[in-house]
Every structure is written in C-alpha cells, then in structure tokens.
N, C-alpha and C positions, 0 to 999 in steps of 0.2 A: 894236599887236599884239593879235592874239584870242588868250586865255589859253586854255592846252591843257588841254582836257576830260580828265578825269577821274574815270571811274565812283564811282557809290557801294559797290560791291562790294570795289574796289580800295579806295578811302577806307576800310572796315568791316577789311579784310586790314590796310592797314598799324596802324592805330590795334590790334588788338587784338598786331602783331607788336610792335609798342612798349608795350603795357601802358598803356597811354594816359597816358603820361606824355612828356614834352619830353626827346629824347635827349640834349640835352647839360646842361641841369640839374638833370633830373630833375622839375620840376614837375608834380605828379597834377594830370590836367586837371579832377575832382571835387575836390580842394584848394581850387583854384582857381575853380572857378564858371565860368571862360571858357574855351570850345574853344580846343582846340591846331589848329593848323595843317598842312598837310604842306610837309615842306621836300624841294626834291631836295637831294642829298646834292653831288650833279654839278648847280649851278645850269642851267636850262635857258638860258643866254646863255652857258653855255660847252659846249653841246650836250648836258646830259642828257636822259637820255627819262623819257618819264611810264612808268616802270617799277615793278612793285614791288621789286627791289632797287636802287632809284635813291628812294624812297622812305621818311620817315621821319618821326616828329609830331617837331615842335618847339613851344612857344609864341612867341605873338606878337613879345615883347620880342629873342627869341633869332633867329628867325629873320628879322627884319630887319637887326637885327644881323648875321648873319652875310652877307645879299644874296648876290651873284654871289659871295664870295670863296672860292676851296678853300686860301688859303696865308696869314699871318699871320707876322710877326714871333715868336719866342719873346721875351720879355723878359728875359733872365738873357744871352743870345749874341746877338742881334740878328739870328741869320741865320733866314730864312723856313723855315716848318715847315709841313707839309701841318695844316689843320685836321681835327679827329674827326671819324670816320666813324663813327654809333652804330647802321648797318646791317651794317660787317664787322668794326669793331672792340671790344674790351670796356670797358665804363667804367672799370672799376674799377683796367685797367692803365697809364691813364693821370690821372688824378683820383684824392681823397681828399679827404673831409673835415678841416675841422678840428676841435681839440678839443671846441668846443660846438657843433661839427656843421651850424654853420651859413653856412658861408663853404668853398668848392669850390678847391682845393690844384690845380692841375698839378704830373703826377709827370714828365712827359716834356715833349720840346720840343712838341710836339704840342698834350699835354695845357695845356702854360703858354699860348701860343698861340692856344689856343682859349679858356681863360680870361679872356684879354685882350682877345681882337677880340671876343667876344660879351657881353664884362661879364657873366661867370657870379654876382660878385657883385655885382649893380647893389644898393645900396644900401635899394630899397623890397623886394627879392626875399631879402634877410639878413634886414631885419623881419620878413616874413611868416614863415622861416622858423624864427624865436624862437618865434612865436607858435603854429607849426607842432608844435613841440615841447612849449610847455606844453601843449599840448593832447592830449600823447602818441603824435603823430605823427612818426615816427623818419624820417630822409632811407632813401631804398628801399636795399636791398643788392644 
C-alpha cells in the first residue's frame, strides 16, 4: 500500500492545532527531542481521510499503540468504549492526573480505555515525567 500524501501545510495546521503536543498524553514534542507523528483519529484501514479534522499529533509510542483500533475495552466493566477523540473531544473530561502528577487517571469509560489500550502509563513515560517535573515542568492544563 502507497502511504497517503500529506502536505506540509496540512502537517504545520495540525501540529500547531495540537500545540505540539501528543493528544492523548500529552507529551511536548520539544520535552521530548523526538517528532510527534500524526495520527488519524479514524485510522485510514477503517476509511479515514487524510483530513484536517481527521488529524491529530500523537507520539510514536502512543500511536502505534493505538493502530487501526477506534474501540477498547474499559477496564472496571469490560464492555468496549469508543477510544479519545483529542480533535473533538476535551481532555480534561475524560483523564486526570494523579497526585504527583505523573501517571494519567481515566475519568470515563472512554478515558479508562484509552488509558489501557495505549499504556498512557507506560512505565519509561512516568520516568521521564518525574523528571519532567523536577525540572519544573508541570503536565499542560
């Protein structure tokens, strides 16, 4: 399969529409040192288009993670929950930090869901983000 083009204009819109940060865990792609990626929202094997509101930075780890899936188990009910949408929906109503701010809460089935199927705490991404914080860099609001 030939991977579907995607202007640089388009690329420069969505990264500056995400803040250049990775919509589901927030990771600043200048934190980080490594380019964020774009993810469709609607994987393109389940027909999304190379749209900008089909468009959205993720990082690397996050968006393989998520692949082709739009749906995820919750963890607490077992029944499948649509994964976040962080081009039409808001973070914050479904996520929360925890107390030292370094480890990503689902508030909803969604938000839990999504937590899970993408390892929002994958274990070297809690490091970095202790380390994010000595350094007095707060998770974004």
């Amino acid at each position: 399969m030939t991977p579907s083009y995607i202007s640089a204009d388009l690329r420069r819109q969505v990264a500056e529409d995400a803040g250049h940060c990775c919509g589901y865990c927030l990771t600043d792609e200048a934190l980080s040192g490594i380019p964020l990626t774009l993810d469709h929202v609607v994987p393109v094997a389940a027909g999304g288009p190379n749209t900008r509101d089909n468009l959205w930075l993720a990082c690397r780890p996050c968006n393989e993670f998520k692949a082709a899936q739009t749906q995820a188990p919750d963890p607490i009910t077992g029944q499948s929950a649509p994964l976040f949408n962080p081009r039409a929906q808001v973070w914050h109503e479904h996520f929360s930090w925890n107390a030292d701010q370094t480890e990503i809460c689902g508030l909803t089935a969604t938000g839990r869901a999504t937590v899970a199927a993408l390892q929002l705490n994958r274990p070297m991404l809690v490091r970095a983000r202790r380390r994010w914080l000595l350094a007095g860099w707060r998770p974004p609001d």
